[in-house]
VOTI-277778 format. One record per atom (N, C-alpha, C, O): residue in three letters; x, y, z. Coordinates in steps of 0.1 Angstrom, whole numbers, plus 5000, padded with zeros to 4 digits. Atoms other than C-alpha are relative to their C-alpha. Last residue first. Layout:
BEGIN
AlaXYZ...
END
This chain:
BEGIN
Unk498750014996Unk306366498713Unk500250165000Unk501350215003Unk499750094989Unk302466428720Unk501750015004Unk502349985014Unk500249954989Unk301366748701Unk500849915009Unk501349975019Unk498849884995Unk303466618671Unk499750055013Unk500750085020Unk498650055000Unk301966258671Unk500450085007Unk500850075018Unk499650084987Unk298366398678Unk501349965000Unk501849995011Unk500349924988Unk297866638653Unk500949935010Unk502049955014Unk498549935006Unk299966388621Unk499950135014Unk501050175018Unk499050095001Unk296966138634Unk501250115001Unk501850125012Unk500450034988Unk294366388629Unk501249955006Unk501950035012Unk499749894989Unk295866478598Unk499950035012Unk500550135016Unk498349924995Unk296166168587Unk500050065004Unk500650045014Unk499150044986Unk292666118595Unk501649965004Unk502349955015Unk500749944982Unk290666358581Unk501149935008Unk501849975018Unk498649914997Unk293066268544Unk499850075014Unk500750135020Unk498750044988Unk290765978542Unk501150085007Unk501950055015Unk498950135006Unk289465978505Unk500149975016Unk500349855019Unk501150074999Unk286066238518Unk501149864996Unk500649754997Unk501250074986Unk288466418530Unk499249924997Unk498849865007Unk498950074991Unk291166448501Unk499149945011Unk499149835016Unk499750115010Unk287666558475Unk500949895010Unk500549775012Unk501150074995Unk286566798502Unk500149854993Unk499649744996Unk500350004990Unk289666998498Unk499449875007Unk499949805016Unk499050055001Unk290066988462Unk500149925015Unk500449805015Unk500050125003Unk286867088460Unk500549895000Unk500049785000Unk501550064986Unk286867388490Unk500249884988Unk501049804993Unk499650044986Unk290067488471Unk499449915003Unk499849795004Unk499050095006Unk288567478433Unk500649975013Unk500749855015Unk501250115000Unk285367708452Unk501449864993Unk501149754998Unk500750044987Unk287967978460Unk499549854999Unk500149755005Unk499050024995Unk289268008423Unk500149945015Unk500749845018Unk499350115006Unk286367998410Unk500849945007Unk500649835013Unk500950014996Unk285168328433Unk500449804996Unk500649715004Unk499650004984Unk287868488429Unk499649885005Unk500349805011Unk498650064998Unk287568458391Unk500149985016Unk500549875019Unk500350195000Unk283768558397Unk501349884997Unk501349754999Unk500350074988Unk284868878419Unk499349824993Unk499149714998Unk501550035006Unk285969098389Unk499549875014Unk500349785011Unk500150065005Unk289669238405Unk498849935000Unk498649905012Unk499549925016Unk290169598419Unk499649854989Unk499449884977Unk501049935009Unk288469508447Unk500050034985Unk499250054975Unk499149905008Unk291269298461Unk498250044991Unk497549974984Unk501149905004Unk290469158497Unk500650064987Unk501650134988Unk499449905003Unk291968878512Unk499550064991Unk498849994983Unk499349944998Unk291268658538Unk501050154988Unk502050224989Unk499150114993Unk290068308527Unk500950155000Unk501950164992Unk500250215003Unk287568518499Unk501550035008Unk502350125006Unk498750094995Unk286868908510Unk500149894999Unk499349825006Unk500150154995Unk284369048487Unk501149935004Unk501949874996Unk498950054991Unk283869408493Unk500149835000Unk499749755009Unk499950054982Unk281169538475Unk501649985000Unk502550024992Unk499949894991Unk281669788441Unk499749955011Unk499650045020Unk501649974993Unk282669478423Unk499950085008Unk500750075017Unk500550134992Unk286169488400Unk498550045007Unk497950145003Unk501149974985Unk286969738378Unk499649885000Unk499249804991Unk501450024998Unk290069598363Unk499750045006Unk500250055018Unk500449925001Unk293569738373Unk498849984992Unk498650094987Unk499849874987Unk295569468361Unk499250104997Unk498950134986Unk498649875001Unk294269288335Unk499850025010Unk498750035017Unk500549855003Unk291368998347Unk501750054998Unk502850005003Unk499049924994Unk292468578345Unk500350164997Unk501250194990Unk499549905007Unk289468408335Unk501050095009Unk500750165019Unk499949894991Unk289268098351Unk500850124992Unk501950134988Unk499749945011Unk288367708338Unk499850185007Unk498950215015Unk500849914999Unk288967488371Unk500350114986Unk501450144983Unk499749835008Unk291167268378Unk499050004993Unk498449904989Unk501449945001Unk291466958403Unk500650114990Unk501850164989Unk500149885009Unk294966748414Unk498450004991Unk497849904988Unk501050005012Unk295066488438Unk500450124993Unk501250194998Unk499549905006Unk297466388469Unk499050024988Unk498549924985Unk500750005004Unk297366128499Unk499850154991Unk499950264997Unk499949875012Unk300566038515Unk498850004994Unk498549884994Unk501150015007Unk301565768543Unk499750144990Unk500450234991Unk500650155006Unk304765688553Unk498949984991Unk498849914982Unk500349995018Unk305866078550Unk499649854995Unk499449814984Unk498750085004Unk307066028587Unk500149994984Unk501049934978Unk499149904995Unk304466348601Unk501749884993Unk502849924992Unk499450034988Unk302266168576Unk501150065006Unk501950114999Unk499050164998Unk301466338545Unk499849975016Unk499250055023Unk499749994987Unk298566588530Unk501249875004Unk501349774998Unk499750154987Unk298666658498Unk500250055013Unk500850155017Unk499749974982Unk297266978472Unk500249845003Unk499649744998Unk499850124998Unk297367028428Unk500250035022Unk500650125029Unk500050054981Unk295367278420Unk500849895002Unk500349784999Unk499750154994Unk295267358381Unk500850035014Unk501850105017Unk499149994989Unk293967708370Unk500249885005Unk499349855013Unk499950074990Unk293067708335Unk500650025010Unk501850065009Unk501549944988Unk292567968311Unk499549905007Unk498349895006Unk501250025015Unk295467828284Unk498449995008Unk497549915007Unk499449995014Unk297767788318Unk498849944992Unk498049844993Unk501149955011Unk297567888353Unk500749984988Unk501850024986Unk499849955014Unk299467668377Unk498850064996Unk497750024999Unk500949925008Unk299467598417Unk500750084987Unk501750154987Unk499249965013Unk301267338436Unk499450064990Unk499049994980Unk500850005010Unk300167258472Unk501350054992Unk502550094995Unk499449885008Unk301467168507Unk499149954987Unk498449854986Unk501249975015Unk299967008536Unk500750084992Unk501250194997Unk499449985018Unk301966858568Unk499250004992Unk498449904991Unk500550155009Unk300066888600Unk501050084987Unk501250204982Unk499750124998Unk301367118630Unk499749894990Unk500149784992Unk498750025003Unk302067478609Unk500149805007Unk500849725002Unk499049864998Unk298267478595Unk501749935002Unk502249854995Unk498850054998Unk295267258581Unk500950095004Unk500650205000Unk499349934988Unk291767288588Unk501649955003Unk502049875011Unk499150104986Unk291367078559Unk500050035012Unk500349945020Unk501450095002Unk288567378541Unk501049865009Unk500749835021Unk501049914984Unk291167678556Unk499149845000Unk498849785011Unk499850064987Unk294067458533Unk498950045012Unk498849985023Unk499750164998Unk292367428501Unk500450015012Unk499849935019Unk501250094999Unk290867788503Unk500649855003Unk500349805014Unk500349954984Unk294567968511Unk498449925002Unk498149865012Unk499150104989Unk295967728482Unk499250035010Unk498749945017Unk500650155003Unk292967868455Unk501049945008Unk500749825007Unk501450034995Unk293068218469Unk500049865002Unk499649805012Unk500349944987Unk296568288464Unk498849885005Unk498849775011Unk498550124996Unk296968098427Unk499450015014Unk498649935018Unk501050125003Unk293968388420Unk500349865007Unk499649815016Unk501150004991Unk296368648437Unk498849874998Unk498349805007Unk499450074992Unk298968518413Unk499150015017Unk499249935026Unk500050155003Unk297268558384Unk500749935017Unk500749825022Unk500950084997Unk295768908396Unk500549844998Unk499849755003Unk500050095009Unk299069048406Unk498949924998Unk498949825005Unk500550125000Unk298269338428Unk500549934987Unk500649994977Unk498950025001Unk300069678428Unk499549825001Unk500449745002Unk499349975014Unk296969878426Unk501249904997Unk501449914985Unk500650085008Unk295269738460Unk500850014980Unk500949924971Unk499250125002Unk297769898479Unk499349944988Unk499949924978Unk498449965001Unk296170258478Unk500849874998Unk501649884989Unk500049965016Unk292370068475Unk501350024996Unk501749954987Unk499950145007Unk292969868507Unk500250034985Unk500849974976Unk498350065002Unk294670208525Unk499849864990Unk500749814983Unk498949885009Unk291270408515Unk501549924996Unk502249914986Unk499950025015Unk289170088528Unk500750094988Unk500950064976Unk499649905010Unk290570118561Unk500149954984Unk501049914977Unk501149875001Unk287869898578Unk500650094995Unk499950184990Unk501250055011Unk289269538568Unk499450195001Unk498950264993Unk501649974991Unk292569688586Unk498949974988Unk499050014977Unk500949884991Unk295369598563Unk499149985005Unk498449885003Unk501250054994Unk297869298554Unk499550165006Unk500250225014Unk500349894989Unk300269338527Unk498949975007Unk498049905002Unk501649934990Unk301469028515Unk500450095008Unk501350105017Unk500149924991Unk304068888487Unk498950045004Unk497950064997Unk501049875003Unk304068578471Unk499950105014Unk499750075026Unk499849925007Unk306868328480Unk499050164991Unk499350274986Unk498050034997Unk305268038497Unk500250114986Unk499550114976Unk499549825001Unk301068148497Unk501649965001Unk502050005012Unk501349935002Unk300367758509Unk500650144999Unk501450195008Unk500949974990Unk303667578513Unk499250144991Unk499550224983Unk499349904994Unk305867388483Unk498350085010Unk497250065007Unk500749905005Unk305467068469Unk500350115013Unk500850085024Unk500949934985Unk308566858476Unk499150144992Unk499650234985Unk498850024992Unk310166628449Unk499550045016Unk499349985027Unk500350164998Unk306866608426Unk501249965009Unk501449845010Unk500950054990Unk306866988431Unk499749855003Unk499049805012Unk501249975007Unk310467078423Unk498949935006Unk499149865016Unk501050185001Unk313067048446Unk499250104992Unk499150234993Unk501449914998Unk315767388436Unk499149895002Unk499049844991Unk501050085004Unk319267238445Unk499050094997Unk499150215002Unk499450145005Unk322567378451Unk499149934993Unk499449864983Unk501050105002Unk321467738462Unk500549884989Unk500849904977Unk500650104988Unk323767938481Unk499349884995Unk499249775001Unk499250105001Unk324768138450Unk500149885009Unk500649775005Unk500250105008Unk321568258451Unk500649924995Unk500249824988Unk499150115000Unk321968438480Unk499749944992Unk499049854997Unk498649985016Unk320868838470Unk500749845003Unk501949844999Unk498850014997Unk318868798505Unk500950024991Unk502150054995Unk500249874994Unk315668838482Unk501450025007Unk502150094999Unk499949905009Unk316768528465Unk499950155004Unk500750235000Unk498350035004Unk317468288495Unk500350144987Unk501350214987Unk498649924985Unk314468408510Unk501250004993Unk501950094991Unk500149845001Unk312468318473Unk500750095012Unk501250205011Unk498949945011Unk314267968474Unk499650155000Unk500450245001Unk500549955012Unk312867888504Unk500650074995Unk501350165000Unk500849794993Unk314867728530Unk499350004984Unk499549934974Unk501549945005Unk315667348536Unk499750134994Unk498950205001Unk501149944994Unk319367258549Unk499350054989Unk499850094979Unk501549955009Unk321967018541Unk499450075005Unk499450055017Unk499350035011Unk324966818556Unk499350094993Unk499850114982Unk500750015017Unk324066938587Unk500849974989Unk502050004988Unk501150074995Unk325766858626Unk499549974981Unk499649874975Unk499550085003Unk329466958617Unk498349914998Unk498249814991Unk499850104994Unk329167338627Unk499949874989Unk499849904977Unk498950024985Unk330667608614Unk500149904999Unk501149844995Unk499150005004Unk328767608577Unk500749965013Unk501349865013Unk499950105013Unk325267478585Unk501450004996Unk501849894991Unk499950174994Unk325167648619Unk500349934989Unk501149854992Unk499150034994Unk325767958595Unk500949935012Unk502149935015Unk498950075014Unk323467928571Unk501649985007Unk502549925003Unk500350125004Unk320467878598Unk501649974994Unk502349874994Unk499550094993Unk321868188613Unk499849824998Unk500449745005Unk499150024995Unk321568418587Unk500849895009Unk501949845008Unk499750065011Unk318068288574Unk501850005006Unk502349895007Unk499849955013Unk316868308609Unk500849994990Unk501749914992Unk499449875002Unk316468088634Unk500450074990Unk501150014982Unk500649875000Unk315667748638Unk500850104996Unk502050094992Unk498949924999Unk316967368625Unk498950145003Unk497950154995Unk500749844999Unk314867088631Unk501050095002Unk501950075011Unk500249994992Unk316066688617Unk499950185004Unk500450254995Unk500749904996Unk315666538593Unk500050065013Unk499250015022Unk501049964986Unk317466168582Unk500250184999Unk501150234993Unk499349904992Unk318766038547Unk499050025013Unk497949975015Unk498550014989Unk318565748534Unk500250095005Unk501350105012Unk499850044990Unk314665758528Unk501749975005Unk502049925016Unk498350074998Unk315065998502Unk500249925011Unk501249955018Unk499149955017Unk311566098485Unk501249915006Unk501549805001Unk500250105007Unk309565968519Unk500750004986Unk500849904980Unk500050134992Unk311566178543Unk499449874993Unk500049764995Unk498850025003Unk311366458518Unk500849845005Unk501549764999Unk500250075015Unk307366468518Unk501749944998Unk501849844991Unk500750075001Unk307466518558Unk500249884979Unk500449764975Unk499950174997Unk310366668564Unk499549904995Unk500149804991Unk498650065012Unk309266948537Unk500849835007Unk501149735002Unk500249985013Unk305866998553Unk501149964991Unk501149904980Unk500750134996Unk306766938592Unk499649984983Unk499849864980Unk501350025008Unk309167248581Unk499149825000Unk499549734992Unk501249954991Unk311567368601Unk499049995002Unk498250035011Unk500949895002Unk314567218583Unk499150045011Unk499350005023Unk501249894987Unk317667068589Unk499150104991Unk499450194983Unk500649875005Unk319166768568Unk499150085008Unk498050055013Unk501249944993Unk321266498585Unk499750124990Unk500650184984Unk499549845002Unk323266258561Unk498550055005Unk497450015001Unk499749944987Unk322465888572Unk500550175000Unk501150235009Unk501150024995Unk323765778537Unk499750035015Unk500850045022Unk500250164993Unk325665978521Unk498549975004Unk497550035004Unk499450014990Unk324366268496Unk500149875008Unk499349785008Unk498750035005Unk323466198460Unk500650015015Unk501549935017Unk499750155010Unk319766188459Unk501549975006Unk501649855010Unk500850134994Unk319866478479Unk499949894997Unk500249815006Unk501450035000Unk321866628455Unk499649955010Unk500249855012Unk501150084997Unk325766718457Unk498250054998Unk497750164996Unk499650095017Unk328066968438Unk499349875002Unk499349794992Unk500449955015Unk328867118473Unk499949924984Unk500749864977Unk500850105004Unk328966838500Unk499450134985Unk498550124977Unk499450115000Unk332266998518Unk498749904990Unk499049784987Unk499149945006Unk330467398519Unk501149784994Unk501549784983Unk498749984992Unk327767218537Unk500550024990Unk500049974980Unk499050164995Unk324967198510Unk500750085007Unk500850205005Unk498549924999Unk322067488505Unk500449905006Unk499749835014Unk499350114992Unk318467278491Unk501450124999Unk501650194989Unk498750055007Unk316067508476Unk500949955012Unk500849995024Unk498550054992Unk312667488479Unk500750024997Unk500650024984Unk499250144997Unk309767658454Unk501349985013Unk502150075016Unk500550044988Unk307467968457Unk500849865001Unk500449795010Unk499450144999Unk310068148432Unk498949925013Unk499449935025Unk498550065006Unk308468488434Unk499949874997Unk498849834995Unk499550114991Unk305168618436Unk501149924994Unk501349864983Unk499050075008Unk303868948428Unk500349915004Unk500249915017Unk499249925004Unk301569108458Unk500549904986Unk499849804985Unk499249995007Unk298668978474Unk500950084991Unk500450184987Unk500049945019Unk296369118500Unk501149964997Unk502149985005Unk498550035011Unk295968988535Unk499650054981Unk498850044972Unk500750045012Unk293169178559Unk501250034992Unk501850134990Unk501349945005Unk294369258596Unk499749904989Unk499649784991Unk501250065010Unk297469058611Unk498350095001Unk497650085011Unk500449945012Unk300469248621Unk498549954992Unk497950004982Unk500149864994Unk301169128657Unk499550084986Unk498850184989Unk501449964989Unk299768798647Unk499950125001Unk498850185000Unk500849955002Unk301968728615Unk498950115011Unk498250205009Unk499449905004Unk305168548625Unk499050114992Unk499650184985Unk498849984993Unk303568298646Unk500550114996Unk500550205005Unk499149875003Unk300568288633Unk500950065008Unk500850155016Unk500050035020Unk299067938636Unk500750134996Unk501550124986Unk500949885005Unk300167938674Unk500349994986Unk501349964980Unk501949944996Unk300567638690Unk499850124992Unk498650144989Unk500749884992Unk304367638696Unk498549995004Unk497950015014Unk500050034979Unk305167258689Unk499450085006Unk498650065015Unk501250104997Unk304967298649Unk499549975015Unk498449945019Unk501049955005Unk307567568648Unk498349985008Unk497550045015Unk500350045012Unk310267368669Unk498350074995Unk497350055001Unk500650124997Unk311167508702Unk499950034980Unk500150124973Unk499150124997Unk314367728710Unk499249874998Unk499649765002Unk499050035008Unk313968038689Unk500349874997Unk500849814988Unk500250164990Unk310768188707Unk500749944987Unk500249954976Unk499150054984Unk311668518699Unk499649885004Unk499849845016Unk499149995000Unk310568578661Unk501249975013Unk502449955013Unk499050105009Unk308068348660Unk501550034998Unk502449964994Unk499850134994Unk305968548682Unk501049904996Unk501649825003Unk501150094996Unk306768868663Unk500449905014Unk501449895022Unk500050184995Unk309269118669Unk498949935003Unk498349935014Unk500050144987Unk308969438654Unk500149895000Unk499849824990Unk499250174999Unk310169708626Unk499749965015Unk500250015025Unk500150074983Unk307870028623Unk500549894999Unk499749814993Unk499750154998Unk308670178582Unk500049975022Unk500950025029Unk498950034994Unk307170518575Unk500049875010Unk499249845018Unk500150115000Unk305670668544Unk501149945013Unk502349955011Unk498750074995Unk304970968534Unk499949885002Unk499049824997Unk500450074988Unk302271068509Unk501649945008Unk502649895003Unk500849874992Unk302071318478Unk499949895014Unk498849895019Unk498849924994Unk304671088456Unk499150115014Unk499750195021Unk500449934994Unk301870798456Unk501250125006Unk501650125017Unk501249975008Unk302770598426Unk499350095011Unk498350145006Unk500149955012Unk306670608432Unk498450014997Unk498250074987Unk499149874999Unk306370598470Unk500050044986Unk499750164985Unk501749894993Unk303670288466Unk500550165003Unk499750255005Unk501349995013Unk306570118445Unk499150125005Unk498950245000Unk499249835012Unk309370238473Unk499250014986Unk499150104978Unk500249794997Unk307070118498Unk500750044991Unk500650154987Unk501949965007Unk306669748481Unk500150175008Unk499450265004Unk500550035018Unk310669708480Unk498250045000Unk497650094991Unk498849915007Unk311669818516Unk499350044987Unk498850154983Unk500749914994Unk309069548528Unk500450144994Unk499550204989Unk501449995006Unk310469298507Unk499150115001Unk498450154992Unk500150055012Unk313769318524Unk499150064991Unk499250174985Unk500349865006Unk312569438556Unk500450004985Unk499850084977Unk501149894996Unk311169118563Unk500150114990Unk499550144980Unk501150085012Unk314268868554Unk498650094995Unk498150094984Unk499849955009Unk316369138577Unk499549934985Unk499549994974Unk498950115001Unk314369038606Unk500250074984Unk499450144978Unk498749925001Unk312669338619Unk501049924995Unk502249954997Unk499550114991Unk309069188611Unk501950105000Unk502450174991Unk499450125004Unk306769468596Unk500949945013Unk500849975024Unk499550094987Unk304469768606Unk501149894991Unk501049914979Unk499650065005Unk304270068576Unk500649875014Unk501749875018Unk499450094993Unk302770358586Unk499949874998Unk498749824998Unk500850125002Unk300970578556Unk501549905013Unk502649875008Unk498950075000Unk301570948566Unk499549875006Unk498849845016Unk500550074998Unk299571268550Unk500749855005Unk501449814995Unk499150144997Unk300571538549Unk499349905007Unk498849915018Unk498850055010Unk298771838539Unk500849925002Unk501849954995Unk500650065009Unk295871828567Unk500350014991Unk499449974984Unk500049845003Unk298471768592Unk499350004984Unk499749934974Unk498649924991Unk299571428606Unk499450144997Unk499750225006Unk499949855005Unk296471248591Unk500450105012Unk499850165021Unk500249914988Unk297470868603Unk499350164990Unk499650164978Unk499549914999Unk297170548584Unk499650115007Unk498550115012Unk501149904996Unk297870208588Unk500250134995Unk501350164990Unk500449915000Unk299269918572Unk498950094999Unk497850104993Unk500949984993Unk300869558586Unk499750154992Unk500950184989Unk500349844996Unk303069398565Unk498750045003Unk497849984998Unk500649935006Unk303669018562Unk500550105006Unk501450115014Unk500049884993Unk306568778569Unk499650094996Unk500450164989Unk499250054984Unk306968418561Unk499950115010Unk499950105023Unk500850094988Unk304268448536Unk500149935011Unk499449865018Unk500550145008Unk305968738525Unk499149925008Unk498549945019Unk501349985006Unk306269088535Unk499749894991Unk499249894980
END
């Protein structure tokens, strides 16, 4: 139930004293994790309702053997679940670097030269490739378990990619050698914040979730998921952002790179934005901004927050950043 792996909910009326809120997710043990954790909140504030967990297999989760970016599909690990995304709390949205067991107590900086690092991520190759050009990248799949344990067997990685918030949910934190920060590698759109995704027309289940919202970090939300819809950017082009609120600002920072990180184009924008208490009345419409719906919060933050995207956005394009991306299309489609 992150932004590697949402939740899906519906609900049924089993009998008209019970009532039972079905709960879709990804069956990978990264999934239920999270997933676990936001039902036993909505169990503690809704004891009068059941609640029951459906584990499936996305797109992303069976197609093992090709590289992300290659598939084609922008929701790989979302589709079978995808309604209307709502924010949750948000972890650690930063990298963290796990070393071969033999390069423990290393950096990237510090590793030989020619040391392979696997990730998945056209977004972390991309900026990382230009940070440490001694080293080489190359694509590692499959889930957190199995990433960590090609990394330890086999001989191929000196290194591997993952988000530090996986690594934490998992309880592995001892795993983690490195954390890049954002001038190292900025980190992907919604990375670490959790998502429930409902039906736009069960407005009963949007309100029932809606309680558990983080407005600062739903704000954060909005203003990555605008910067990237306004690029038309997804998993083939590298784009990542870095979002802060501080002293009632929200600062944006977004780049786009080259699939080789040769080229780079990057800005930072912000916006003055009142950040509502939990549990504000919000607008008696519905205003869905870049997918996600929280009633409960005043709709001209939303609203800010949105429009700092689309600036940020329109700011990179009108520099040039059209045709990296164009560029960064075509490379990857071609190999």
């Amino acid at each position: 139930m992150s932004g590697n792996g949402n939740a899906a909910a519906t609900a049924e009326e089993d009998t008209p004293k019970m009532r039972v809120i079905r709960v879709g997710t990804r069956k990978s043990q990264l999934a239920r994790i999270p997933t676990d954790s936001v039902v036993a909140t909505l169990k503690a504030l809704y004891p009068g309702l059941q609640f029951e967990i459906i584990a499936m297999s996305t797109t992303g989760d069976k197609i093992l053997d090709t590289a992300l970016s290659k598939i084609g599909e922008k929701s790989l690990f979302t589709k079978e679940l995808e309604h209307a995304l709502e924010r949750n709390e948000r972890e650690s949205p930063y990298d963290a670097v796990v070393f071969h067991p033999k390069f423990v107590g290393k950096t990237l900086e510090t590793l030989p030269e020619k040391s392979v690092v696997g990730t998945s991520s056209l977004r972390r190759a991309a900026q990382l490739q230009r940070n440490f050009p001694h080293l080489e990248f190359k694509s590692i799949r499959g889930n957190l378990n199995t990433r960590l344990r090609k990394l330890d067997e086999l001989q191929e990685f000196s290194a591997i990619i993952l988000a530090a918030a996986g690594l934490q949910r998992m309880g592995w934190q001892n795993r983690e050698g490195q954390i890049l920060h954002p001038e190292e590698c900025m980190y992907a759109v919604g990375q670490g914040a959790l998502g429930v995704e409902v039906r736009a027309k069960d407005q009963d289940i949007l309100d029932l979730v809606g309680v558990v919202h983080d407005p600062e970090t739903l704000l954060r939300c909005i203003a990555e998921r605008s910067f990237l819809r306004h690029l038309e950017g997804g998993c083939s082009v590298p784009v990542a952002v870095h979002t802060a609120i501080k002293d009632g600002q929200l600062y944006l920072t977004g780049g786009v790179w080259s699939l080789n990180g040769a080229e780079t184009m990057q800005d930072t924008m912000q916006t003055t934005i009142h950040v509502p208490v939990q549990h504000e009345d919000g607008p008696e419409d519905d205003p869905q901004l870049v997918g996600i719906t929280a009633r409960n919060i005043p709709r001209q933050p939303q609203l800010a927050a949105e429009n700092l995207g689309i600036s940020l956005a329109t700011l990179l394009l009108n520099k040039g950043a059209k045709n990296i991306l164009d560029v960064a299309r075509q490379l990857n489609e071609a190999h």
